[in-house]
Backbone as CSV, one residue per row, in Angstrom:
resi,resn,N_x,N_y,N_z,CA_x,CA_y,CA_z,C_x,C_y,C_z
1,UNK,100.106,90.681,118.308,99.474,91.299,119.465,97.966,91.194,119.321
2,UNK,96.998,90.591,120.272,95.876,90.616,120.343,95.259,91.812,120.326
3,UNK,94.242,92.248,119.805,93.544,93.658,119.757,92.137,93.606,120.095
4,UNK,91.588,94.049,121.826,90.652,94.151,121.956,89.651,94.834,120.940
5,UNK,88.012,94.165,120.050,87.167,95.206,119.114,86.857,96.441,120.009
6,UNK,86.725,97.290,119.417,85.676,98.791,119.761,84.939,99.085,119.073
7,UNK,84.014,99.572,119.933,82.686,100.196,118.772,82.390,101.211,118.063
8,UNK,83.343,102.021,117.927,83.956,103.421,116.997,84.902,103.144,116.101
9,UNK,85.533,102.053,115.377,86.610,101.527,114.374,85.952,101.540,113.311
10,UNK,86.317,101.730,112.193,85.521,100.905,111.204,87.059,100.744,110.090
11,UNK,86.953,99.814,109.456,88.047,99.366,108.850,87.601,99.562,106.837
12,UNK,88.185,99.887,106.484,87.785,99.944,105.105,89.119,99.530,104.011
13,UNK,88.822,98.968,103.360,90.116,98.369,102.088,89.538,97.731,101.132
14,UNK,90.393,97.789,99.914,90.099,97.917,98.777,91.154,97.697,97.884
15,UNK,90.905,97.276,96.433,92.250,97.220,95.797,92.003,98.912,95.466
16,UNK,93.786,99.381,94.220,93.308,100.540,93.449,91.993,100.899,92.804
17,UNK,91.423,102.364,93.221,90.042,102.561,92.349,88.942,101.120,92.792
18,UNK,89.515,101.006,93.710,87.809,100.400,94.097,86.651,101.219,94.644
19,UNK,87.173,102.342,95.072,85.618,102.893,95.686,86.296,103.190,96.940
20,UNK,86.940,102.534,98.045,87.035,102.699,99.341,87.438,104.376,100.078
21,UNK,87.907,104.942,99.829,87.990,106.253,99.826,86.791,106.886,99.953
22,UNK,86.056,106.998,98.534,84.910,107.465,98.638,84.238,106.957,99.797
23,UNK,83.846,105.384,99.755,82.899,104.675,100.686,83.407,105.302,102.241
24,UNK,84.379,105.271,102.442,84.950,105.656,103.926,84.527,107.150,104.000
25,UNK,84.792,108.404,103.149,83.852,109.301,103.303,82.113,109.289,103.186
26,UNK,81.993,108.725,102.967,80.205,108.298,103.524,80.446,108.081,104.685
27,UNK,80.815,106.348,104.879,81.282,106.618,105.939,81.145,107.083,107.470
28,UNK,82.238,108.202,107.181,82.247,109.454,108.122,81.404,110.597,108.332
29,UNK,80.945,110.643,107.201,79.722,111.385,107.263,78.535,110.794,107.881
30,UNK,78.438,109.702,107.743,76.978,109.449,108.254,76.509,109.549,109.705
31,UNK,77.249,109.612,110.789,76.637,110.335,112.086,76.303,111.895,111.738
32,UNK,76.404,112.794,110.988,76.339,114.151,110.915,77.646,114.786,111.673
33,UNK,78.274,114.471,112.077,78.742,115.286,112.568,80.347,116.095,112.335
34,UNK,81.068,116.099,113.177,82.389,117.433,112.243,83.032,116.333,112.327
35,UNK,83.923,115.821,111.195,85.455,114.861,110.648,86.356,115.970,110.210
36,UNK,87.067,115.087,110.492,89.176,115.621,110.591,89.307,114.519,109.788
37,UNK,89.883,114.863,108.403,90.255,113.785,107.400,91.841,114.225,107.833
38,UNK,92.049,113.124,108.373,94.219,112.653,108.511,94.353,112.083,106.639
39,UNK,95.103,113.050,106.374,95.502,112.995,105.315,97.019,112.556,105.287
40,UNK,97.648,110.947,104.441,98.991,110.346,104.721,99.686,110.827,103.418
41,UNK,99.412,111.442,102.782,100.112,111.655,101.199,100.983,112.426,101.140
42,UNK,101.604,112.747,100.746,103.048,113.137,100.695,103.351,114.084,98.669
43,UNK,103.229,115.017,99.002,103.355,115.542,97.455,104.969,115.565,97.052
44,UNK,105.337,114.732,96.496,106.871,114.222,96.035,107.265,114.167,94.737
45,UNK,106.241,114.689,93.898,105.970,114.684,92.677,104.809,115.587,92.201
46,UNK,104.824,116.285,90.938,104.151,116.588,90.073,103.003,115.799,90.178
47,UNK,102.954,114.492,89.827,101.274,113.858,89.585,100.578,113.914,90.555
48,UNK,101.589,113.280,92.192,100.951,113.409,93.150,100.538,114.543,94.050
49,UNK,100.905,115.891,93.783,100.393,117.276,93.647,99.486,117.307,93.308
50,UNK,99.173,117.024,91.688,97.812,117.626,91.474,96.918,116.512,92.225
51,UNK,96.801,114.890,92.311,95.937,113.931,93.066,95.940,115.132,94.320
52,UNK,96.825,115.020,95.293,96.214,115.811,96.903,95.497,117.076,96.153
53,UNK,95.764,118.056,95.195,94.925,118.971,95.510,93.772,118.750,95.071
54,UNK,93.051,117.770,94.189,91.963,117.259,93.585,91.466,116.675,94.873
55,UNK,92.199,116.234,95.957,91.114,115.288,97.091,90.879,116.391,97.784
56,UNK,91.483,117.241,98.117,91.345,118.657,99.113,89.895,119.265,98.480
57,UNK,89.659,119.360,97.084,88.638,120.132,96.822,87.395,119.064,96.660
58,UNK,87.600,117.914,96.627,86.580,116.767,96.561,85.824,116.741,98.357
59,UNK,86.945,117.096,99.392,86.191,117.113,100.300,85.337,118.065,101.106
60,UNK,83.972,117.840,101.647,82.808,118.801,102.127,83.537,119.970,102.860
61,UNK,83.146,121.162,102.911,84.104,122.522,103.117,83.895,122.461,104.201
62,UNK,83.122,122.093,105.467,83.261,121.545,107.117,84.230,120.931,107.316
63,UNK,84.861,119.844,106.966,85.771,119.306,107.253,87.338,119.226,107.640
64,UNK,87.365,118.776,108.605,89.248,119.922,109.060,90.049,118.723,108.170
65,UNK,91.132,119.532,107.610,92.160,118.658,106.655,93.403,118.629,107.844
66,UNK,93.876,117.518,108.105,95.391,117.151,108.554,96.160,116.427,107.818
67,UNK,97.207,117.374,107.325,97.918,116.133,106.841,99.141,115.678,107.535
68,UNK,99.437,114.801,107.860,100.581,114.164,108.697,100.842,112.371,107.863
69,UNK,102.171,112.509,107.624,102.387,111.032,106.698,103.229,110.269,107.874
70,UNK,103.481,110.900,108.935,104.015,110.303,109.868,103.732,109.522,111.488
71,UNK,103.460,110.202,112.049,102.764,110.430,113.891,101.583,110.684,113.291
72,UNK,100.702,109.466,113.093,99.230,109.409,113.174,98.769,109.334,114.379
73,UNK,99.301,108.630,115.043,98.973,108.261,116.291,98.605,109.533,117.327
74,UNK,99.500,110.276,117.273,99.457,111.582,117.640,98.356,111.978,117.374
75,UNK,98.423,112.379,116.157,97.537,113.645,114.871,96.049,112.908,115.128
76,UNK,95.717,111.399,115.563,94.447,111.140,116.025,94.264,111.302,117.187
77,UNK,95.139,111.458,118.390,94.831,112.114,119.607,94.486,113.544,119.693
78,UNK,95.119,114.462,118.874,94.883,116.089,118.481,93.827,116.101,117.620
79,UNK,92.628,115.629,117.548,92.022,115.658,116.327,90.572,116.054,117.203
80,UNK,90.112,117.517,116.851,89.263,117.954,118.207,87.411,117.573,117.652
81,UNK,87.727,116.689,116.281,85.957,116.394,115.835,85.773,115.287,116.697
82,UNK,84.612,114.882,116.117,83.407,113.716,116.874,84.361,111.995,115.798
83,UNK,84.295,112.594,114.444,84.770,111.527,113.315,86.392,111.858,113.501
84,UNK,86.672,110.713,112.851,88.025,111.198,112.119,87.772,109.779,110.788
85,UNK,88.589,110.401,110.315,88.779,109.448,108.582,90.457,109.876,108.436
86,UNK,90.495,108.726,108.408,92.016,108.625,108.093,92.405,107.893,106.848
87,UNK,93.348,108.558,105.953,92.698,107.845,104.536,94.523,108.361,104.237
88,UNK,95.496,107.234,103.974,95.694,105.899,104.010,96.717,105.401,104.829
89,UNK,96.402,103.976,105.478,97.449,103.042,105.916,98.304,102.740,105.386
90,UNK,98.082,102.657,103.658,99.040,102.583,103.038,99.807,103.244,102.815
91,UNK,99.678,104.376,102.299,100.569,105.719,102.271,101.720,105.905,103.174
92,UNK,100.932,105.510,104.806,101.725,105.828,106.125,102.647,104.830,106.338
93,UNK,102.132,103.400,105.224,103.182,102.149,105.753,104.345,102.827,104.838
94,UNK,104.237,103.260,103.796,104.940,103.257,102.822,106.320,104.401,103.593
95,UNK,105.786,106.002,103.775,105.896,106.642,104.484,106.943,106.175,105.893
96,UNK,106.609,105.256,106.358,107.169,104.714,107.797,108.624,104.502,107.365
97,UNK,108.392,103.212,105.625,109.556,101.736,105.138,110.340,103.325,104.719
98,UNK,109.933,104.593,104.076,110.845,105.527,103.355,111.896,106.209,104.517
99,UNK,111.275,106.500,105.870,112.017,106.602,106.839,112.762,105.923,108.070
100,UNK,113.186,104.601,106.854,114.104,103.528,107.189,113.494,103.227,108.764
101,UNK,112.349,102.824,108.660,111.744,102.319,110.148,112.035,100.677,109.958
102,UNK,112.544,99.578,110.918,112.075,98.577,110.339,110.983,97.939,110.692
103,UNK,110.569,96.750,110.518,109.283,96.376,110.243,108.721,96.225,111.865
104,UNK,109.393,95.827,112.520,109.300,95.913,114.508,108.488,97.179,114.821
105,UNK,109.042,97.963,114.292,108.798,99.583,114.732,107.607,99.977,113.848
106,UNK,107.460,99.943,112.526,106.093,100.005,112.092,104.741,99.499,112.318
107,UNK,105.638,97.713,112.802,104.449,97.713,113.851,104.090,98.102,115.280
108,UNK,104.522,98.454,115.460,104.578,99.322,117.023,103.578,100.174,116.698
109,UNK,104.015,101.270,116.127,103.238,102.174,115.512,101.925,102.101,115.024
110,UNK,101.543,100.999,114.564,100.421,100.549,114.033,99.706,100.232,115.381
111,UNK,100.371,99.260,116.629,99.541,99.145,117.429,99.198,100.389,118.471
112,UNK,100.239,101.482,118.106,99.673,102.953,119.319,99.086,104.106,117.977
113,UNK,98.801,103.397,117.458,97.839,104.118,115.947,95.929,103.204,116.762
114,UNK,96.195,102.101,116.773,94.856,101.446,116.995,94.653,101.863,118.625
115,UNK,95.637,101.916,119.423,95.168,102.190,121.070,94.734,103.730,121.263
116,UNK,94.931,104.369,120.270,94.486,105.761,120.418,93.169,105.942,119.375
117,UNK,93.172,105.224,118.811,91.623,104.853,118.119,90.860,104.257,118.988
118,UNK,91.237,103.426,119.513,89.921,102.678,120.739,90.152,103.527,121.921
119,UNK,91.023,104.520,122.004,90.859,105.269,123.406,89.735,106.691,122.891
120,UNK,89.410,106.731,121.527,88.789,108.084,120.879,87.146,108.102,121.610
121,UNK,86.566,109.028,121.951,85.483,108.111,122.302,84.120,108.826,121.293
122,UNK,84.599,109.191,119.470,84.143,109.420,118.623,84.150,108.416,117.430
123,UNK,83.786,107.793,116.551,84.063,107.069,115.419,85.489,107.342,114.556
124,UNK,85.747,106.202,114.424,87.511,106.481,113.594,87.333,105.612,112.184
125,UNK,87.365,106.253,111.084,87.158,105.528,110.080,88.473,104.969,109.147
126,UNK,89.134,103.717,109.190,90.611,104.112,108.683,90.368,103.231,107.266
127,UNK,91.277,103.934,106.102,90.713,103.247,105.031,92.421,102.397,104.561
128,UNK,92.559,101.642,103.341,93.704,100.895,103.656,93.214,100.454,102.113
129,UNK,94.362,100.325,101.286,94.590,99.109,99.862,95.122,97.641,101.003
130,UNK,94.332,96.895,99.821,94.267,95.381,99.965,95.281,94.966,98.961
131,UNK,96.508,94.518,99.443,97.400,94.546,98.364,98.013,92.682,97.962
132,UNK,97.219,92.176,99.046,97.646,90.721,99.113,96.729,90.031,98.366
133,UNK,96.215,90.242,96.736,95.468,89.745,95.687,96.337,89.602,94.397
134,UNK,97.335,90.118,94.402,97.817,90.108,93.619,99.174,89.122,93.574
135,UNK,100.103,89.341,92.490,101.332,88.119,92.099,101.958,88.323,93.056
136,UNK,102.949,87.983,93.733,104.147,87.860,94.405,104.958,89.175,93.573
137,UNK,105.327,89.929,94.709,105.825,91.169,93.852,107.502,90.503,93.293
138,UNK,108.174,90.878,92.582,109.657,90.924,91.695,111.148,90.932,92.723
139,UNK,110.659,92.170,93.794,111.731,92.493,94.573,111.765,92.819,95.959
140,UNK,112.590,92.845,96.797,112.626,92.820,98.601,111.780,93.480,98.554
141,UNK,111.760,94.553,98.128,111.460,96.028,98.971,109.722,95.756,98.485
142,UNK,109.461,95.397,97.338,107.819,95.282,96.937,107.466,94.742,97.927
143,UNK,107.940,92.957,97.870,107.600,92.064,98.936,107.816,92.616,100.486
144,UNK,108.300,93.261,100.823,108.371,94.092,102.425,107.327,94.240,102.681
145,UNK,107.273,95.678,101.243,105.944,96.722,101.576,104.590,95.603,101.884
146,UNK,104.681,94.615,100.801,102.980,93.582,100.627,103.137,92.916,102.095
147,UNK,104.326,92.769,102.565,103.915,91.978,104.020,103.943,92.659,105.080
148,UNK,104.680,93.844,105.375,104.049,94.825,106.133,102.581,95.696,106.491
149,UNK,102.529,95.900,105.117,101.064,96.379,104.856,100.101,95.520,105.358
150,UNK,100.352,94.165,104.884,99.738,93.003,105.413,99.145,92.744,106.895
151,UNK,100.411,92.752,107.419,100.642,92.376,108.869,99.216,94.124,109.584
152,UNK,99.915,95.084,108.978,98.953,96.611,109.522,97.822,95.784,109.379
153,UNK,97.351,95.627,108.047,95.956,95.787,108.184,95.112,94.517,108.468
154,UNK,95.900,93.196,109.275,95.512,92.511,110.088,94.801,92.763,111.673
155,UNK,95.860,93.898,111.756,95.680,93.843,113.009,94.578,95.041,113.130
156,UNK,94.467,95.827,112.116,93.652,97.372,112.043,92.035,96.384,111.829
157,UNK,92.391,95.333,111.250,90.936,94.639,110.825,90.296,93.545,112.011
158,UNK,91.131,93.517,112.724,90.979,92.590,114.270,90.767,93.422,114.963
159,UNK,91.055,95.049,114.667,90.648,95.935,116.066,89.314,96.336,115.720
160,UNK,88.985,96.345,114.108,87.570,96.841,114.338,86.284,96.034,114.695
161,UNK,84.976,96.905,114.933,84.302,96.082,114.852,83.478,96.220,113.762
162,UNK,83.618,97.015,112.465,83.102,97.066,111.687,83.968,97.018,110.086
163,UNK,83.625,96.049,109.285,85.067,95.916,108.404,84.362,95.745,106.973
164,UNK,85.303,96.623,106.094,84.503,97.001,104.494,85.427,96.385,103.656
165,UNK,85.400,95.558,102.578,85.919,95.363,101.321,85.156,96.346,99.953
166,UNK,85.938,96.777,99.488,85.359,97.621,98.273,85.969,96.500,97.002
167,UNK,84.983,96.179,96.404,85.318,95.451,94.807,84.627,95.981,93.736
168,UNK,85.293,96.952,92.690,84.556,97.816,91.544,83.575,98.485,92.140
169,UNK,83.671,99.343,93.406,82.319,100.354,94.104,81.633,99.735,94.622
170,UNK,81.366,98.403,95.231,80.661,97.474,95.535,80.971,97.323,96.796
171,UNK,80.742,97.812,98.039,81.028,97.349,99.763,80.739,95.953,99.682
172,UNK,81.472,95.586,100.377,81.250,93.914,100.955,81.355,93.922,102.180
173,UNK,80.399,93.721,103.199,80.944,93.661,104.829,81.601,92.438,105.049
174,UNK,82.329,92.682,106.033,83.320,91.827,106.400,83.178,91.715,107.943
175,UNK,82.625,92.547,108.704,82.061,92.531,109.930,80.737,93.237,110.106
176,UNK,80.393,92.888,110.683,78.944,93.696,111.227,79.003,95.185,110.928
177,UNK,77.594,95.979,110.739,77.811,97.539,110.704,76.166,97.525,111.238
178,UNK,75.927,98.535,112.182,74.765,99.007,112.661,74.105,100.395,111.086
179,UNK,75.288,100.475,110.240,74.589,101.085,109.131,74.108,100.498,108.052
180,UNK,73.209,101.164,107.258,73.016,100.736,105.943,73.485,101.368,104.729
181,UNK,74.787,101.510,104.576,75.204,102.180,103.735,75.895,101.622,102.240
């Protein structure tokens, strides 16, 4: 599906621990104004418990927390700031493949995830792992996730007009940015 750019997208990805997270909260911060971090994580575990409550207290005490691992699409239409930061695509692809969506329907989702981002008429910052650097994963379900994910953040990176690679904390633009960050 073709994806008209907008000028409120900004696209951000990264491998693990590159920085992009952080960088996407800059980011969002940098107009000044109030962000709704859409939070996709899912506490399903012990480790990943304590990670969400370590990002909850990492973020500025203005900031409205949503978490929804499902109906983003939604949860960015209900989202009553100027920003939103939505932090991860991945999480939500993952999230989608766990509630036996198949890959048709995730992308669906992905494209009324981006039409309600270009209908926002505030900045949408969405951040995303870059997972297509690495080996050919072992099994279906790896290889799904790497080409699904794939396919999302093709089209999340064709809708923006502003696009970040993070390598070891290091931004790399990938499209234009009216910032200097």
């Amino acid at each position: 599906m073709a994806v008209t750019p907008c000028h409120n997208l900004v696209y951000v990805t990264g491998g693990a621990r590159s920085g992009k997270s952080s960088f996407g909260e800059r980011r969002a911060a940098a107009p000044g104004q109030g962000v709704t971090y859409l939070a996709t994580a899912q506490a399903l575990d012990p480790e990943m418990e304590a990670r969400i409550t370590r990002h909850r207290a990492d973020r500025p005490p203005g900031w409205v927390t949503v978490e929804e691992p499902v109906n983003l699409p939604q949860a960015l239409r209900d989202a009553a700031t100027p920003t939103v930061l939505l932090d991860c695509l991945s999480l939500w692809v993952s999230n989608l493949m766990l509630a036996d969506l198949p890959d048709e329907a995730i992308l669906a989702r992905a494209d009324a995830l981006l039409a309600a981002a270009r209908a926002r008429p505030g900045l949408t910052v969405l951040v995303t792992n870059e997972v297509g650097f690495g080996i050919v994963p072992d099994n279906a379900l790896a290889r799904r996730y790497r080409d699904v994910l794939g396919w999302v953040n093709q089209r999340a990176a064709a809708a923006s007009d502003e696009a970040w690679l993070l390598v070891s904390g290091l931004p790399v633009r990938l499209k234009p940015s009216a910032l200097n960050i």
